[in-house]
N, C-alpha and C positions, 0 to 999 in steps of 0.2 A: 566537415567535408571541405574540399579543398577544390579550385580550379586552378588549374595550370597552364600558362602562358609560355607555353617554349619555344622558342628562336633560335633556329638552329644553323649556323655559319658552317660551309664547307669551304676550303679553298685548297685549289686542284694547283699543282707546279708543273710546268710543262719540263720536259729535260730539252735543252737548246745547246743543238751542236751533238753529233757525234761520236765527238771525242773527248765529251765531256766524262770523268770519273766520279763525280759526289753527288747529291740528292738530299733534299730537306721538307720536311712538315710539317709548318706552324699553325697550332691552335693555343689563340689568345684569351683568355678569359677576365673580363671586366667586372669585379667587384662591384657593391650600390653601396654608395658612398653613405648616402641621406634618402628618408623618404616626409614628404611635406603633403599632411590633411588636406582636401579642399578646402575652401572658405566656408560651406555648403556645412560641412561635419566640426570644424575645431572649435563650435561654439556648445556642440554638443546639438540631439535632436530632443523634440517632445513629440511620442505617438498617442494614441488613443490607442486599448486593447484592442485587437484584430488588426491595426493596421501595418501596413509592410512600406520598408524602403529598401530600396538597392544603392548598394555603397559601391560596388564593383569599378576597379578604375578610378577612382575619388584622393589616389594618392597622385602624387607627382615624386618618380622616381629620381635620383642624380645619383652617376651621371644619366643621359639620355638612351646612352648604349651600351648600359650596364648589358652584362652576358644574358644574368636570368633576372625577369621581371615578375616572376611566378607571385599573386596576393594570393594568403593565407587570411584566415577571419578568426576570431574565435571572442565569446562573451565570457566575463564574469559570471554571473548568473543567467545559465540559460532557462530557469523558471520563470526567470521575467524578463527577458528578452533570447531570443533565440539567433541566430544566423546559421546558414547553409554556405556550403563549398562555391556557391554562385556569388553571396558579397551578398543574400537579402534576409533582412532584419525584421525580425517578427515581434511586435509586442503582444504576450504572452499575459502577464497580471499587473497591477499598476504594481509602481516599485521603480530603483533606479539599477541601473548595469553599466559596466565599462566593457567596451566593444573596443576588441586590439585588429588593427589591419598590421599583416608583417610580409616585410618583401625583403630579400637575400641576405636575413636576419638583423634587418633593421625593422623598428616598431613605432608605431604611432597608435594612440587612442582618443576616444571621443566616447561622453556619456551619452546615454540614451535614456530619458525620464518617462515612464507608463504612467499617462493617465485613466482615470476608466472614461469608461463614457456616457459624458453628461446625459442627464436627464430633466430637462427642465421642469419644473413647478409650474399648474396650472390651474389649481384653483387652493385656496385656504375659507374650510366653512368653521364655523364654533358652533359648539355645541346650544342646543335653548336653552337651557340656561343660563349663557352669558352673551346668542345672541339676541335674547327679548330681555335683555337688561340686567343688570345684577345689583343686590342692595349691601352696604356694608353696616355696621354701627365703626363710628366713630373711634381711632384709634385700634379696629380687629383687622384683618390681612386675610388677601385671598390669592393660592397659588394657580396662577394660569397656565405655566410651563405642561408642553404636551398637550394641552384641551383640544387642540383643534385639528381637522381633520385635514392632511394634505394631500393630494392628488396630485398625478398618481403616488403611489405609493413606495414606487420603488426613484424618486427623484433622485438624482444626484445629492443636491443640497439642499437638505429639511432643516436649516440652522434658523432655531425664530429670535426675533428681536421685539423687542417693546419699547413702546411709546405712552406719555399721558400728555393728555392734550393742556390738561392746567394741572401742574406737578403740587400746585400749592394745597391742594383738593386732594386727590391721590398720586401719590408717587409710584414707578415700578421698576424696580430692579431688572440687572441684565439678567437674573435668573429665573424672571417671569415671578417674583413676589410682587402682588399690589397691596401698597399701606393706605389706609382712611387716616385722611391729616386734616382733613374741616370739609365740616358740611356744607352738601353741594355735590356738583354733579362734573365730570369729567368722562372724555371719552378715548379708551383705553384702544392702540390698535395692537397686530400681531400681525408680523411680514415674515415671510417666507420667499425667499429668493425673488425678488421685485412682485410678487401677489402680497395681497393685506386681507384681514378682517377687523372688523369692530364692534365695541359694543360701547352703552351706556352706561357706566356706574354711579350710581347714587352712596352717596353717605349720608346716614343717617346719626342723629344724637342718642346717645346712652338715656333714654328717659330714666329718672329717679320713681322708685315702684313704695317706698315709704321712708319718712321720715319718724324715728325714735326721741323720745326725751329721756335725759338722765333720771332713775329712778328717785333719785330726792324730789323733783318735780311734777313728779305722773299724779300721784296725790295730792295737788298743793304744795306750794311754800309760802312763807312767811317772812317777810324780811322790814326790818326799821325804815322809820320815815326817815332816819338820816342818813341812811346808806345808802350801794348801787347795786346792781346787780349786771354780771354779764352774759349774753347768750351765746355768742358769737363762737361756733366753731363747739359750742357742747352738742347738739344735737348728733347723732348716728343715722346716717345715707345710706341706703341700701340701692342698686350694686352700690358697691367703692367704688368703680369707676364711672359713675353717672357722667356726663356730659357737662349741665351746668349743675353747678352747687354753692350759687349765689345765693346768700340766705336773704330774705326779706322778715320785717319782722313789725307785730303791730299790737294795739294795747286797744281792749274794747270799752276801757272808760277813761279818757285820756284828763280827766280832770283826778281820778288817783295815781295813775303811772304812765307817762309816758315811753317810748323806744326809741333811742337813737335811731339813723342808717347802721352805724356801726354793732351796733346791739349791745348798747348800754340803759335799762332801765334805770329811769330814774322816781322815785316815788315823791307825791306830790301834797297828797293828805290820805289818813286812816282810811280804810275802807277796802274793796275788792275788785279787781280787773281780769278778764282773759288776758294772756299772755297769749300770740300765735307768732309762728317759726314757720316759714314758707318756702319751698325749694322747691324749684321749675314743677311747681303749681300742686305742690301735694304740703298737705300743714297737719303739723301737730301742735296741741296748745296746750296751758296748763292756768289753775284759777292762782294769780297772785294776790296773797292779804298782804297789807301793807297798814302795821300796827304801832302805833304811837308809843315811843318810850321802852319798847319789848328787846329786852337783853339774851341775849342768844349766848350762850355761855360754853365755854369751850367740855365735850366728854372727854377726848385722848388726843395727845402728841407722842407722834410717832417718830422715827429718824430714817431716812432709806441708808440703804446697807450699812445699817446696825449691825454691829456683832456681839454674837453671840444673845442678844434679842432683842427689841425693836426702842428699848430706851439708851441704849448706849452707841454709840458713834466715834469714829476715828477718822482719820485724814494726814496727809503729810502736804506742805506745800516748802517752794522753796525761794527764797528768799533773790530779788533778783533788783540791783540796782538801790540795797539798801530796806526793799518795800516788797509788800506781796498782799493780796485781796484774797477771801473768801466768803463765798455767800452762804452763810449757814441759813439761813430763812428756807432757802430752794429744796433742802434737805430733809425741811421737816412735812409732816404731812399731819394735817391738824382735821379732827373731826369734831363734828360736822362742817357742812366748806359754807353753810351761812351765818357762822358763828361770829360777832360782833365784840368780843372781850379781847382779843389781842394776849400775845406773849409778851416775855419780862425774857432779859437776858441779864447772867449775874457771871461775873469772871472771879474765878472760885480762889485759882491761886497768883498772887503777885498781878494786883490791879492794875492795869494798864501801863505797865514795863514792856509786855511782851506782845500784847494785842491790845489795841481799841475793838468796838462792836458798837454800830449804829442801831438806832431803834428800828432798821429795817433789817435787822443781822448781817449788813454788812461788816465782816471780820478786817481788819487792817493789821496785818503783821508787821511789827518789828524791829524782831532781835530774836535772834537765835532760840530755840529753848522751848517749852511743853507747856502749852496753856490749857487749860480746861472751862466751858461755857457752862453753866447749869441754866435750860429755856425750861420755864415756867406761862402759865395762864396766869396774865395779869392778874386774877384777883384769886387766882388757887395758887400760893409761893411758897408753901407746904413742899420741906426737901425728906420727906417722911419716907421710906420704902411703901413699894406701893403704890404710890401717888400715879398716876396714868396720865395726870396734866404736866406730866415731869419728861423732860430729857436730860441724859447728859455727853457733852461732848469733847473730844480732845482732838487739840490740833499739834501735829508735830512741825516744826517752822525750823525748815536745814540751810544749810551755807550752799549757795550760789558755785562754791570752789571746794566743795566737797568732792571726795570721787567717786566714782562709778564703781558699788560693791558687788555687781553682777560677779557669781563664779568663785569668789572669795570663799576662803575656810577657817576654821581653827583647829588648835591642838594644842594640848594643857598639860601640866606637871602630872595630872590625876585625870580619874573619868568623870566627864564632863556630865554633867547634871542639869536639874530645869526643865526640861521639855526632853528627857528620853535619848539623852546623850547628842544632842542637834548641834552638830560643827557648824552649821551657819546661822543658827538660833540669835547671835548679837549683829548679822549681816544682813537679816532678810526685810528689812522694812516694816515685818509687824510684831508694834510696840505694845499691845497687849489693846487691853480697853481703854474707853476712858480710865482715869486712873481711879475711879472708885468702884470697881464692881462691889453688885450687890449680891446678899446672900444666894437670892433667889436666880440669879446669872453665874454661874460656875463657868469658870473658864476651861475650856476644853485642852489638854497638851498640847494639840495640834495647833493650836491658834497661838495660847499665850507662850510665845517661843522667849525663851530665857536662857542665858548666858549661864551657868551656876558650877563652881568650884567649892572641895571642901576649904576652909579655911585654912590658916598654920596651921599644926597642932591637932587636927578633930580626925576622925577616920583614919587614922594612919600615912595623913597626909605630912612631911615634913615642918622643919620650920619656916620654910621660901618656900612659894609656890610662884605657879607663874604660866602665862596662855601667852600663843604664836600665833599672827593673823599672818594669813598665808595669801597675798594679794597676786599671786600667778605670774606675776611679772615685775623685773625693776621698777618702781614708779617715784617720782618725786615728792617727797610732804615733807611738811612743817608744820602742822598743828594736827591734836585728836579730841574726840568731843565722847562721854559718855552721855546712855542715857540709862537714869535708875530704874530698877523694875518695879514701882510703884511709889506711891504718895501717903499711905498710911502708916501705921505704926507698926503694923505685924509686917507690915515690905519694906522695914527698917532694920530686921532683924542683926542683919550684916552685909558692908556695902562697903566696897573699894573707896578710900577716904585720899589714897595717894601708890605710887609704887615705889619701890627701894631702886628700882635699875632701869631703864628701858633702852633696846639695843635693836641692830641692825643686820643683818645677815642676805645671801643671796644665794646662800646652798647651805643654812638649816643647818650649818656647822658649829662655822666661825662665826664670831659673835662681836659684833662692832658698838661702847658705848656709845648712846646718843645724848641720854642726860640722866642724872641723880636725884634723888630723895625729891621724886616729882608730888607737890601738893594739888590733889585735885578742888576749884573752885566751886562757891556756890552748894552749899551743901547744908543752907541755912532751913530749918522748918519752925512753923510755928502753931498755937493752939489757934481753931478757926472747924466754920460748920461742916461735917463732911455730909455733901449732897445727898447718901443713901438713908442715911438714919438720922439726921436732925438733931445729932448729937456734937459735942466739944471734943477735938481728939485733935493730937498733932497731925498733919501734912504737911507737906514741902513745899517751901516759898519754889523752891526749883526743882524739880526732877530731872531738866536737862541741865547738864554743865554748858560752862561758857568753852568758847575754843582754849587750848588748851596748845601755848606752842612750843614748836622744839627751837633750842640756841643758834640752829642754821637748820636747811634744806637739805635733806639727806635720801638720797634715792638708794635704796632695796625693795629686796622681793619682800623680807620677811620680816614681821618685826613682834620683838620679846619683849613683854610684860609683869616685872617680875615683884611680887610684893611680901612682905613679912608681917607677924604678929601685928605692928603698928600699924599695917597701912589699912587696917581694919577698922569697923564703926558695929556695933552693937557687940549680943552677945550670941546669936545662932552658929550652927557650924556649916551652914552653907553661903558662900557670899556670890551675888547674883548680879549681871548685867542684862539689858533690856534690849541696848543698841550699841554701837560702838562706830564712831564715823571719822575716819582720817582725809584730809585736804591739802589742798598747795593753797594758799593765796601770798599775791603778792602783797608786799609790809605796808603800803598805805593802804589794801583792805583791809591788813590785819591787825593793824590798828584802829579803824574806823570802826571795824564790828566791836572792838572792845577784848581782843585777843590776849589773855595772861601771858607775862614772862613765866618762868621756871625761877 
């Protein structure tokens, strides 16, 4: 709708004179140049729904005497604001609107923001159960968001906020989570548009509901007058999240065993004590004898992740800075855990060249290359099959500037054999067993991954054969390390001794020498015990080769392995690789390791 403001100019010409002949009438019409918002509007307004303003007149026209001064109104959104032909603004739903006033097609606007309208908050109650207190355990959560009841109900602003009165006690989030963080008491409130309520919370401890002993104890145990025993931390808590689980511990005849604080018994003279185990005030005990001279003697040694069953063990570590540590003790698992007899560790091949082992199994590596531990019960050293007081273990010890075989493949003169035709079978890190399995351990294909080609000559295999390790990308080396697929005499059958060619490539074509009539190192074995049968048989002083390096640095994707009748050892027709591992090191490491020329 529109009002209109019309001014209407007449002007009358007299005729003067008689004898005058011409006559004229002017009507002049004055354009509006500019129109300029009050002060009142160019900030824009703010109404509450229902409320009205009159803008009518609110411009300032130029020039003064413009012709027509006629204001026109009209909203953006007349849903939420409205105007009439009179210049009055009606706020309609909250929301914002641009309001245009236009005068002899000149425009000006001013926003109009609809608020609703307020309703103030006038009381905030909680519910009984959080306002006659509320109890937590220790470390559980209680969500308070919405509990409580606001008045009226149709407020404007129902937005709650939270407070704890000591956050160190219970904390609470802006989302109305309260956490139990130590016991004790805190007083939680909840505000609602300048109204509050509150309450008490309590936290309380996780009481412990029983105390368990390890089943070796429940019945008694037994242990030397010259031993110790520890408690500490063997007992089972129920809940798991008890509050305290401070152990206390005490001996009922302190002239045969006394208890540390710590929970270390120590036995004193022959004879019999309670043992009790105390935790925020619930005990379990057990009778300890304490026997003069009484030899507790080892039943089984075990290995954790054994393969392929629980007396054989593997490991790779790598060599860094010249040195490398492994704790083989931590690996083994010895029954029964009160047993007094101790293990024996015996380094099967090439005595402490390639690893030390302290009387604690701490392992010292080093030098490159495949050791083997055989851990025995000090007084059962029986390497007989069978034997349950037996482990055996092997450590693979790599170069520090070895590379990263992730992804790597092969591909051979012939089909690749060993483990079921496996292209990454000499890349994949697992070197088979220890290297003595025993009869009664069969290695599975899957596990014992093997490298294998026919020989020259066998299957219809030519006189040169030859494998590509396909490393994905250019890379730099200068040295390669094999590892053999075993240590005994039937994994001797036939074995890469040297190759006639090794070459370089990076598109699988063309083929770049790198060097000749390469002698593989270290291929020395001799007669010695093999740990499963207790018998004389040859094994390898080495199963790993030494690094193995090339005349210079040569960066390809691809590199060929090519070998003839000669570069052969035994008489089978399959010849077999375990591992296969290429490196960069620079010439004072690769001389320090002990790195072969060509």
């Amino acid at each position: 709708m529109m009002k209109k403001i019309s001014i209407y100019l007449f002007a009358a010409a007299a005729l003067l004179g008689a004898g005058c002949n011409d006559s004229s009438d002017t009507d002049k019409v004055i354009p509006v140049s500019a129109i300029a918002l009050d002060s009142s509007l160019s900030s824009g307004i703010t109404l509450v729904v229902g409320q009205t303003a009159d803008i009518a007149g609110k411009v300032t026209v130029r020039p003064e005497n413009a012709t027509d001064k006629t204001e026109t109104y009209e909203s953006s959104d007349p849903e939420t604001v409205s105007v009439d032909e009179a210049g009055v603004v009606k706020a309609v739903k909250p929301g914002l609107a641009m309001v245009t006033i236009s005068v002899g097609g000149k425009h000006s606007h001013f926003e109009v923001e609809v608020k609703e309208q307020r309703i103030s908050v006038e009381s905030v109650t909680l519910p009984a159960e959080l306002a006659d207190g509320a109890t937590l355990k220790l470390g559980a959560t209680l969500d308070i968001a919405g509990k409580a009841t606001i008045l009226p109900s149709n407020a404007t602003d129902k937005t709650e906020s939270y407070n704890s009165s000591n956050p160190m006690i219970a904390s609470v989030t802006e989302e109305g989570i309260v956490s139990a963080i130590a016991i004790g008491e805190a007083t939680i409130t909840i505000s609602v548009d300048g109204k509050s309520a509150q309450f008490t919370l309590t936290v309380e401890k996780i009481a412990v509901e029983s105390v368990t002993l390890p089943d070796e104890w429940k019945d008694g145990y037994t242990m030397p007058l010259s031993g110790t025993l520890e408690l500490a931390g063997k007992a089972a808590v129920l809940p798991e999240n008890a509050s305290n689980r401070a152990e206390s511990y005490d001996s009922s005849d302190k002239e045969v065993a006394t208890v540390s604080a710590e929970g270390v018994v120590t036995p004193l003279k022959a004879g019999k004590t309670t043992i009790s185990i105390t935790i925020d005030g619930v005990s379990a005990s057990f009778e300890l004898t304490v026997a003069a001279d009484v030899q507790v003697d080892i039943e089984t040694i075990t290995i954790t992740d054994g393969r392929w069953n629980n007396s054989l063990g593997t490991a790779s570590v790598e060599l860094k800075n010249g040195t490398a540590t492994y704790d083989l003790y931590s690996r083994l698992v010895i029954t029964p855990k009160n047993q007094n007899e101790g293990v024996a560790y015996q380094i099967v091949n090439k005595d402490g060249e390639f690893i030390d082992i302290d009387e604690n199994g701490l392992i010292t590596c080093k030098k490159v290359g495949t050791a083997t531990v055989v851990v025995t019960a000090k007084n059962h050293k029986s390497l007989a099959q069978g034997n349950t007081k037996k482990v055996i273990f092997t450590l693979n010890i790599t170069d520090s500037n070895d590379l990263d075989r992730t992804g790597w493949s092969m591909s051979a003169s012939g089909p690749i054999k060993g483990t079921g035709g496996n292209a990454t079978a000499a890349l994949d890190e697992v070197f088979g067993t220890s290297s003595f399995p025993t009869a009664s351990a069969s290695i599975p294909a899957s596990d014992a991954t093997i490298f294998g080609l026919d020989r020259p000559g066998k299957n219809g295999a030519g006189d040169t054969i030859w494998f590509v390790v396909d490393m994905q990308q250019q890379r730099s080396v200068n040295y390669f390390r094999i590892m053999h697929q075993g240590v005994r005499n039937a994994d001797r059958g036939c074995r890469w001794n040297g190759f006639t060619l090794i070459e370089g490539s990076n598109d699988n074509s063309e083929w770049t020498p790198i060097a000749e009539n390469v002698k593989l190192p270290d291929m020395s074995y001799k007669s010695q015990l093999d740990p499963n049968d207790g018998g004389t048989r040859n094994i390898d002083d080495y199963r790993t080769t030494s690094n193995v390096k090339f005349p210079s640095t040569v960066n390809y994707r691809y590199l060929r392995f090519v070998g003839k009748a000669t570069n052969f050892t035994g008489s089978n027709g399959t010849c077999q690789i375990a591992e296969l591992y290429l490196g960069l090191a620079p010439a004072a490491e690769r001389t320090a390791a002990g790195v072969r020329n060509l």
